[in-house]
VMD Tcl script that draws the C-alpha trace (Angstrom):
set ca {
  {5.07 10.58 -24.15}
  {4.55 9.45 -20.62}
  {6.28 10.55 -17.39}
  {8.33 7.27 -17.26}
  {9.28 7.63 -21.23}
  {10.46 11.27 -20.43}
  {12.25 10.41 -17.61}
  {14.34 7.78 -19.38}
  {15.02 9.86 -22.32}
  {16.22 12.55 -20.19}
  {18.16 9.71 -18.40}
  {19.59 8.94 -21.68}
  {20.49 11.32 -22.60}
  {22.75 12.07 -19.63}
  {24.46 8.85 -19.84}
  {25.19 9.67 -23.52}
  {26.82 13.01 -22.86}
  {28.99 11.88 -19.80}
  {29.72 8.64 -22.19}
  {31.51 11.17 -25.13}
  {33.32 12.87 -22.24}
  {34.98 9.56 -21.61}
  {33.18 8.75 -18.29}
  {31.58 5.55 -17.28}
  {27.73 6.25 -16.76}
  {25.32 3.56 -16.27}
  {21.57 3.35 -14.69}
  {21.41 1.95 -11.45}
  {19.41 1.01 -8.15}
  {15.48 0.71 -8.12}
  {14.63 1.57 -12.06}
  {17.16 -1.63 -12.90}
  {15.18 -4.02 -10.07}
  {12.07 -2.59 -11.11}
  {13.02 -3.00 -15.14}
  {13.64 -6.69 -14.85}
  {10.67 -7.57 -12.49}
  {8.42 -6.16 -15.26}
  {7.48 -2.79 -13.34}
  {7.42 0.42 -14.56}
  {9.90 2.39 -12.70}
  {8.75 5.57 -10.81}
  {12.36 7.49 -12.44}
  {15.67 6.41 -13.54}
  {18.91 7.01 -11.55}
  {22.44 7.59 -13.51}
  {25.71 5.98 -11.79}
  {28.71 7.12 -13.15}
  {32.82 7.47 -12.65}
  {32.35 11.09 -13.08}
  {33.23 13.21 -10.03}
  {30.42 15.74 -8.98}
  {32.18 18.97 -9.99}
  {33.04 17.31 -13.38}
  {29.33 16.45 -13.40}
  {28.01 20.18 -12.77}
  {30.66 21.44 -15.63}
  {28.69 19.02 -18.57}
  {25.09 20.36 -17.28}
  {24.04 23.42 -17.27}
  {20.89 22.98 -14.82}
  {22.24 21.17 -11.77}
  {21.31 21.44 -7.61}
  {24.02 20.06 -5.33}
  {21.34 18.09 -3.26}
  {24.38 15.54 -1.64}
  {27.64 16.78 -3.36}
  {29.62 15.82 -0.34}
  {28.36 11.64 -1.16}
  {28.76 12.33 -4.47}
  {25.00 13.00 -5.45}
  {24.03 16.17 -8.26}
  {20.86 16.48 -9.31}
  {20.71 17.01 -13.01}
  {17.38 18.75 -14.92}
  {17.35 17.52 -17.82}
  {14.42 17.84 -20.96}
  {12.13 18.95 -18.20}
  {12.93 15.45 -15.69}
  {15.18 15.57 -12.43}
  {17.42 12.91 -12.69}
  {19.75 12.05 -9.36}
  {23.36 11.62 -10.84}
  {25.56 9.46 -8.51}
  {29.12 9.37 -8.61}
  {30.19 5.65 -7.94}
  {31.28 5.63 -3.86}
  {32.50 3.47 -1.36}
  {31.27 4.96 2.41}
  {33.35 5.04 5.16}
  {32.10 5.07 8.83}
  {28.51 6.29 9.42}
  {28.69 8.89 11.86}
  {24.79 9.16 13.06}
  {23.51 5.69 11.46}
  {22.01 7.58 8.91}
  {24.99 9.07 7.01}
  {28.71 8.02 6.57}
  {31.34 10.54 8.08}
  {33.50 10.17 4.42}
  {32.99 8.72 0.47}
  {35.98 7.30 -1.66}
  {35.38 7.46 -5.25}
  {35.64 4.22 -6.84}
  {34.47 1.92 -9.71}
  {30.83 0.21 -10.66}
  {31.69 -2.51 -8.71}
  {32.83 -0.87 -5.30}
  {29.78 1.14 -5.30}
  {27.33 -1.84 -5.85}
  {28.89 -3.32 -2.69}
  {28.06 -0.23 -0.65}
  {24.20 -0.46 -1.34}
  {21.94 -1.98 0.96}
  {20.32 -5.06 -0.64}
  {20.84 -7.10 -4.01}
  {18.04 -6.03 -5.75}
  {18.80 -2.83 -5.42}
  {22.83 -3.45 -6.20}
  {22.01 -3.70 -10.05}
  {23.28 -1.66 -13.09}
  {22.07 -1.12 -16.40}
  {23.87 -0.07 -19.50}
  {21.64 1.11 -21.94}
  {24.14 1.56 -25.07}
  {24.94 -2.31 -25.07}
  {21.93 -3.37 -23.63}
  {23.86 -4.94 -20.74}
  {23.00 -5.74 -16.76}
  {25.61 -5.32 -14.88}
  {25.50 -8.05 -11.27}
  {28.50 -7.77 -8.72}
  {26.41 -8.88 -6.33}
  {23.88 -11.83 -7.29}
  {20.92 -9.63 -7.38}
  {19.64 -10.94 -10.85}
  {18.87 -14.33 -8.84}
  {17.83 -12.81 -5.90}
  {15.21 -11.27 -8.21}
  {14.25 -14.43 -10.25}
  {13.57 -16.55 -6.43}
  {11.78 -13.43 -4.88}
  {14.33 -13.09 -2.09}
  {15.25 -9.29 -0.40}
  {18.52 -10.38 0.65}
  {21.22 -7.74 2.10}
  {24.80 -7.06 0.64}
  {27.68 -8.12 2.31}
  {27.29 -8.94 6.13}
  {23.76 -8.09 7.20}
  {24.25 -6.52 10.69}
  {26.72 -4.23 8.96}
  {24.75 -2.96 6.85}
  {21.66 -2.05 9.23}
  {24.46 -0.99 11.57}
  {25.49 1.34 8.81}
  {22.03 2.57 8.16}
  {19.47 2.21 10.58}
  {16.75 3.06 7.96}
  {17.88 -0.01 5.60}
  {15.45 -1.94 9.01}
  {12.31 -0.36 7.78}
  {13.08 -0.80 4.33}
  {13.37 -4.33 4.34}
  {10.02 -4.38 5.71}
  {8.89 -1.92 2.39}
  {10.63 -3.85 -0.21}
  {9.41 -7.23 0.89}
  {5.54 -5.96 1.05}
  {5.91 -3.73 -2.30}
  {7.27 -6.43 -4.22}
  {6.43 -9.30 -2.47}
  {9.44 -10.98 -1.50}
  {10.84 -13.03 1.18}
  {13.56 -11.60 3.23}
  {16.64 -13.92 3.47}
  {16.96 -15.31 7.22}
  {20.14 -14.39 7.56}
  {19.13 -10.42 6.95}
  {16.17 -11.17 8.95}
  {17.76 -12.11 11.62}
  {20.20 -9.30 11.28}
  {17.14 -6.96 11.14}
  {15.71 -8.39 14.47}
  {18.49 -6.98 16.56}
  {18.73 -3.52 15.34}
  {14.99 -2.48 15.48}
  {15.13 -0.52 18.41}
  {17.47 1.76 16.95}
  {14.80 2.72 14.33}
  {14.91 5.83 16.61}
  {18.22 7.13 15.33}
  {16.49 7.94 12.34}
  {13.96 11.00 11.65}
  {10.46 11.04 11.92}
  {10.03 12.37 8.44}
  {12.06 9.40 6.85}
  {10.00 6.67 8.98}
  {6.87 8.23 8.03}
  {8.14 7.99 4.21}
  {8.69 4.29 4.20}
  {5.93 3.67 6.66}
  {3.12 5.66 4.26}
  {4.95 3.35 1.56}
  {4.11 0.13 3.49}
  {0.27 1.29 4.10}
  {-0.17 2.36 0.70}
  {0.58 -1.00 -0.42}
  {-1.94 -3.40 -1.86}
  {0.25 -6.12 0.08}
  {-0.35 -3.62 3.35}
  {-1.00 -6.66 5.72}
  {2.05 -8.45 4.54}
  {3.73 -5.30 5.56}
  {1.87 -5.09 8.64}
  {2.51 -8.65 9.70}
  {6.16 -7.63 8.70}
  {6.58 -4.86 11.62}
  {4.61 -6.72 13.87}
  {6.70 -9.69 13.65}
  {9.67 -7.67 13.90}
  {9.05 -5.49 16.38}
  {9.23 -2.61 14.71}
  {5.60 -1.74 14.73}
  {6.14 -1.30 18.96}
  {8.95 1.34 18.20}
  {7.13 3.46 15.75}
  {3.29 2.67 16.92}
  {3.69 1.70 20.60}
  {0.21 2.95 21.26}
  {-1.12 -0.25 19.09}
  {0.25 -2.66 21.57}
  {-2.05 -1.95 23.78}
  {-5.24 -3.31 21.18}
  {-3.87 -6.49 22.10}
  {-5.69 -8.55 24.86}
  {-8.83 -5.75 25.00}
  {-11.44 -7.75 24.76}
  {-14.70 -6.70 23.15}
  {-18.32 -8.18 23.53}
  {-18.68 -11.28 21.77}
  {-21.93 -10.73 20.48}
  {-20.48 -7.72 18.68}
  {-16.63 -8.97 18.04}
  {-16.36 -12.51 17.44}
  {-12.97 -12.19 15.95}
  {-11.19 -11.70 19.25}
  {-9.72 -8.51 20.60}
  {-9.25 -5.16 19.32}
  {-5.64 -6.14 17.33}
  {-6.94 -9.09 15.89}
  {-10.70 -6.74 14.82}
  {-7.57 -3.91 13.07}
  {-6.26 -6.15 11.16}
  {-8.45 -7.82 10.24}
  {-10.10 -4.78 8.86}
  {-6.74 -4.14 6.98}
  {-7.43 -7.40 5.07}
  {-10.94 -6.05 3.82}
  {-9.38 -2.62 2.33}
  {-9.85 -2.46 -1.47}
  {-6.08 -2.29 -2.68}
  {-5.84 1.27 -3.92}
  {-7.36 2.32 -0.30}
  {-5.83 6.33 0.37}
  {-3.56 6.80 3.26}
  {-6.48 8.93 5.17}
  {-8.17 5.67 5.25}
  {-5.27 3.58 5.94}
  {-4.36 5.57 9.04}
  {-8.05 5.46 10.46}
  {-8.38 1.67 10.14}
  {-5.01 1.27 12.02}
  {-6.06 4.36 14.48}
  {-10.10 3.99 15.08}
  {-9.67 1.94 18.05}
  {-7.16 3.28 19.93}
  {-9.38 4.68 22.05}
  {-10.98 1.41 23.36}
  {-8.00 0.00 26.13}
  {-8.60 3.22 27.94}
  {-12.54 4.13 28.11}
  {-12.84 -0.50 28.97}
  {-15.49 -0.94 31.37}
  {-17.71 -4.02 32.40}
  {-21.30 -2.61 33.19}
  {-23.45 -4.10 36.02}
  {-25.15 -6.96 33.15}
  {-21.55 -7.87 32.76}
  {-21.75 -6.36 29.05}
  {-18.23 -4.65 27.43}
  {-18.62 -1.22 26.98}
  {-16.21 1.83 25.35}
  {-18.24 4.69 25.98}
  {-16.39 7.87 24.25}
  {-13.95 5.88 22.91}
  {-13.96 7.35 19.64}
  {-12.94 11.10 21.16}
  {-9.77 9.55 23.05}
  {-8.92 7.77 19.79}
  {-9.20 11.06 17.88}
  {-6.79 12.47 20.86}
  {-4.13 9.72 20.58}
  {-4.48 9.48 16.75}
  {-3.22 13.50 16.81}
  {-0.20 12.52 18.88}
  {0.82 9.95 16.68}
  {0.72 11.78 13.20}
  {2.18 15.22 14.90}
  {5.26 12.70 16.20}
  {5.59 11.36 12.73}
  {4.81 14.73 11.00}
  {2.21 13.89 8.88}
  {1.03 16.76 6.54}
  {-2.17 18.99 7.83}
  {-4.01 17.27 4.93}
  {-4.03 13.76 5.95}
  {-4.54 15.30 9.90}
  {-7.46 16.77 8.58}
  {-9.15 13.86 6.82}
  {-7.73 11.09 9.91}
  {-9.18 12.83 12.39}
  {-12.83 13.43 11.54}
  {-13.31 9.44 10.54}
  {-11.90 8.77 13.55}
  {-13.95 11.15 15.72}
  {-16.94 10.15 14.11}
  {-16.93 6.82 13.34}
  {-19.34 5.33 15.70}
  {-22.02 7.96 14.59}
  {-22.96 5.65 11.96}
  {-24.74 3.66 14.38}
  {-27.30 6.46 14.76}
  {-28.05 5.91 11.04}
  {-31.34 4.64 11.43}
  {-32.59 7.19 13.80}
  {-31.23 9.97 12.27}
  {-33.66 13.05 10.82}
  {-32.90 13.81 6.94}
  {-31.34 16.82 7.55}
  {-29.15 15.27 10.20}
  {-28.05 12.52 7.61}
  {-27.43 14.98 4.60}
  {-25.27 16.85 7.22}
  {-23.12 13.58 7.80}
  {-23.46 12.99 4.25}
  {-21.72 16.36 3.22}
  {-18.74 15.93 5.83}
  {-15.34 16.23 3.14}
  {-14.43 12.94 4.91}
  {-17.67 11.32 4.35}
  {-16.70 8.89 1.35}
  {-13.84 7.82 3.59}
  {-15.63 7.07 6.61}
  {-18.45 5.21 4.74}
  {-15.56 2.82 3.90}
  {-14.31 2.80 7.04}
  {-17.80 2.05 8.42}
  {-17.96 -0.68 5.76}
  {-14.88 -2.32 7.01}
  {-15.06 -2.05 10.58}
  {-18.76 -3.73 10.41}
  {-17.64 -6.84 7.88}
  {-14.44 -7.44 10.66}
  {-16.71 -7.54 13.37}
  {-20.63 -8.52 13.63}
  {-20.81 -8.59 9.90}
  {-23.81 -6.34 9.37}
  {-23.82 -3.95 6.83}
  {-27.77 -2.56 6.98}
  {-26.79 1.36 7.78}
  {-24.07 1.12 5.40}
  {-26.87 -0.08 2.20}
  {-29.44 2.48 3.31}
  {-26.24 5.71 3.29}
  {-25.86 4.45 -0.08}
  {-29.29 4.06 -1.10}
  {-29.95 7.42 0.45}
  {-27.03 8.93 -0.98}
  {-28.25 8.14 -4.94}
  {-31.73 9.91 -3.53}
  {-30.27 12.89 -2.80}
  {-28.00 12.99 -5.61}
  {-30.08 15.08 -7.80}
  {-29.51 18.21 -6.00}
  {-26.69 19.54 -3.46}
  {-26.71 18.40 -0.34}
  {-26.26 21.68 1.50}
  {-28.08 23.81 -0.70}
  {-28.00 28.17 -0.65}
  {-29.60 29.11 2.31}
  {-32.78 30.21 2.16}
  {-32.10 33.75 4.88}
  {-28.76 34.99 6.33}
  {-28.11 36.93 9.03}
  {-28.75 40.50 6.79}
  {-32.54 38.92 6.62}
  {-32.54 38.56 10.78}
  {-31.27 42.26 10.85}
  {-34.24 43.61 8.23}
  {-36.60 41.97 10.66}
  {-35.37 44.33 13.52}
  {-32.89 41.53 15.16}
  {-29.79 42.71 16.67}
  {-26.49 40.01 15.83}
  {-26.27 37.88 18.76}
  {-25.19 34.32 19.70}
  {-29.22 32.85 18.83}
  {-28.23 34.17 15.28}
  {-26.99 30.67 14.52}
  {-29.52 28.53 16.19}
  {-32.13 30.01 13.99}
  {-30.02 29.99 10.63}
  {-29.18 25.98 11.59}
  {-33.30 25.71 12.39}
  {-34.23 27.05 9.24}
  {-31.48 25.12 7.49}
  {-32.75 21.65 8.92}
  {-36.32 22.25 7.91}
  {-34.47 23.24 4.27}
  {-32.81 19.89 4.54}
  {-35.94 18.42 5.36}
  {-38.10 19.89 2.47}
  {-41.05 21.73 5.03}
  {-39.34 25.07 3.56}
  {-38.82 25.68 0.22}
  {-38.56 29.63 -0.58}
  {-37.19 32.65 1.06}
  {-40.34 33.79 1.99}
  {-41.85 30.67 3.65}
  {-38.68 30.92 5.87}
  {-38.78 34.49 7.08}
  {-42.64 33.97 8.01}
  {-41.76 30.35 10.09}
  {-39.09 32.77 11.48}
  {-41.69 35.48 12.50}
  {-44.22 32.60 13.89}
  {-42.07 30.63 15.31}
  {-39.08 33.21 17.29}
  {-42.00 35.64 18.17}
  {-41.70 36.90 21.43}
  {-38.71 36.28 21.50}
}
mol new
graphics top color blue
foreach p $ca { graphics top sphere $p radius 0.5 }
foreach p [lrange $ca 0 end-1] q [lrange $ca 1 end] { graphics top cylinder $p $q radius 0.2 }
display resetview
């Protein structure tokens, strides 16, 4: 059975059980939307007239995760399903969260939500959807429209701005002027809300195989200037023209965005949008009048840090930004580079990642992709054998030849190790008598 099967059944069989305590239970939100647009949904949420306590009473295995709006979760044959007691808010105290909930009925909780799509009920024992607020056509036209009066709604929840800008790219829609107007004047307070939950729906928007609808999205609405300021500053840095004929370093991003395969990872993601950062800063015109951003890619690195500490991104995806960033310009030094040099590069943990990034950043600028063919060419040559094979001596084999541990320990392991790359030592003993020929005296 897969996860989505299991998750309904468990669903099901939660409605069913509050159903023959006489409760109303229905599903509801995203699994509904998702349902009727012919996507399968990532887990079902229950609605129901049941009040939380009454809720934990039925179910043995429950966590209060928002009993004070109404919210239990429920584990259930193995699945967590979120079971919602149907609310009205009142006033949000911290646009994030309202200060009180009043129970009420299907209807008076659909009203509450944030957008029609996602105002939708199901009831799977007749079979029936349940509208109160036009979301059905909303669906059917492709239109992410919000409940009610816009600006009270974003007012309500300052989050609901960035998740316009989600919905629309994930499913493709276009939002309603009369939301998107509403949405214009409440992006600065995008602040109000954590740096956890922006990350969420930003990651969301990246992840995307519509990602530069999404990114057009926050451009347009200013949002991308509240939660990536550091971007504006691509804009008007110009860049050789014999290397960039796109136009400046904005216009080079995202275009690069458009040339991402559509399951590209967030790592990636992240250092397309981040790789130039770097350049506004390091801008200089040298005495031929020729562009330069010498060290860009180090101040790049620097600001890319800032950025995913602010928006506390997990070490994980630090770890894998960072390097492609760092190192991305290293790739021009393809050609030149010694075999063990490029089998280094070549084992990096980051390396399939930055090839792609490589890729990318050459097809949105001068178009040539001759280091990226011969990495791959050279890549299926050394796939026979490990890149960074066992080393042929260690340290122990330094110290049986009467050297004491010192810092010139690693310069001669890394020596021996790049003739290992290279193939002009092969055996164990080859490299301790290169080591004795070649460090005597020393």
């Amino acid at each position: 059975m897969h996860d989505r099967d299991m998750s309904e059944a468990a669903a099901r069989s939660i409605v069913d059980r509050l159903r023959a305590k006489g409760f109303e239970a229905l599903y509801a939100g995203g699994c509904v939307r998702d349902t009727l647009l012919g996507i399968e949904p990532h887990d079902y949420d229950v609605a129901t007239s049941a009040r939380p306590e009454q809720v934990e009473a039925l179910f043995p295995r429950t966590v209060p995760v928002g009993a004070q709006f109404g919210v239990i979760l429920v584990l259930e044959q193995g699945q967590e399903i979120q079971v919602a007691t149907f609310r009205g808010d009142g006033t949000y105290r911290d646009g994030r969260h309202p200060e009180s909930v009043t129970y009420t009925d299907a209807e008076g909780d659909a009203r509450r939500r944030d957008f029609t799509v996602n105002g939708l009920f199901y009831d799977p024992v007749k079979s029936e959807i349940l509208d109160f607020v036009g979301g059905r056509d909303d669906l059917k036209a492709g239109i992410l429209r919000a409940i009610g009066t816009p600006s009270e709604r974003f007012s309500e929840d300052k989050l609901r701005i960035l998740r316009a800008v989600r919905f629309a790219t994930t499913l493709g829609f276009t939002i309603d002027t009369e939301t998107w107007m509403a949405l214009l004047k409440w992006t600065a307070e995008i602040h109000t809300v954590s740096a956890e939950r922006i990350r969420e729906e930003l990651c969301k928007i990246l992840l995307s195989p519509n990602r530069v609808r999404g990114f057009d999205l926050l451009e347009e609405s200013g949002l991308l200037r509240q939660i990536l300021p550091e971007m504006e500053a691509l804009k008007g840095c110009d860049q050789p023209p014999e290397f960039h004929p796109e136009g400046d370093a904005f216009v080079h991003t995202r275009l690069m965005l458009t040339m991402l395969k559509a399951d590209a990872s967030l790592p990636l993601v992240l250092s397309v949008l981040f790789h130039d950062l770097g350049k506004p800063a390091t801008r200089v015109v040298d005495e031929t009048g020729r562009i330069r951003f010498n060290g860009h890619e180090g101040v790049s690195s620097e600001i890319s840090m800032k950025i995913m500490q602010r928006l506390r991104f997990s070490n994980e995806v630090i770890d894998a930004v960072i390097p492609a960033v760092r190192l991305h310009m290293s790739f021009k030094d393809v050609p030149n580079m010694r075999v063990a040099t490029l089998k280094r590069m070549m084992a990096r943990p980051t390396f399939d990642e930055e090839l792609e990034l490589h890729r990318v950043d050459c097809l949105a600028s001068h178009g040539m992709l001759d280091n990226h063919a011969t990495l791959v060419a050279r890549r299926e040559d050394f796939g026979r054998e490990p890149l960074i094979p066992e080393p042929l001596v260690t340290g122990h084999d330094l110290i049986a030849l009467g050297w004491k541990p010192g810092k010139r320990f690693a310069n001669v392991l890394q020596a021996v190790q790049t003739r290992q790359l290279e193939g002009t030592l092969t055996s164990r003993e080859e490299a301790l008598a290169w080591i004795s020929t070649a460090f005597s005296g020393q």
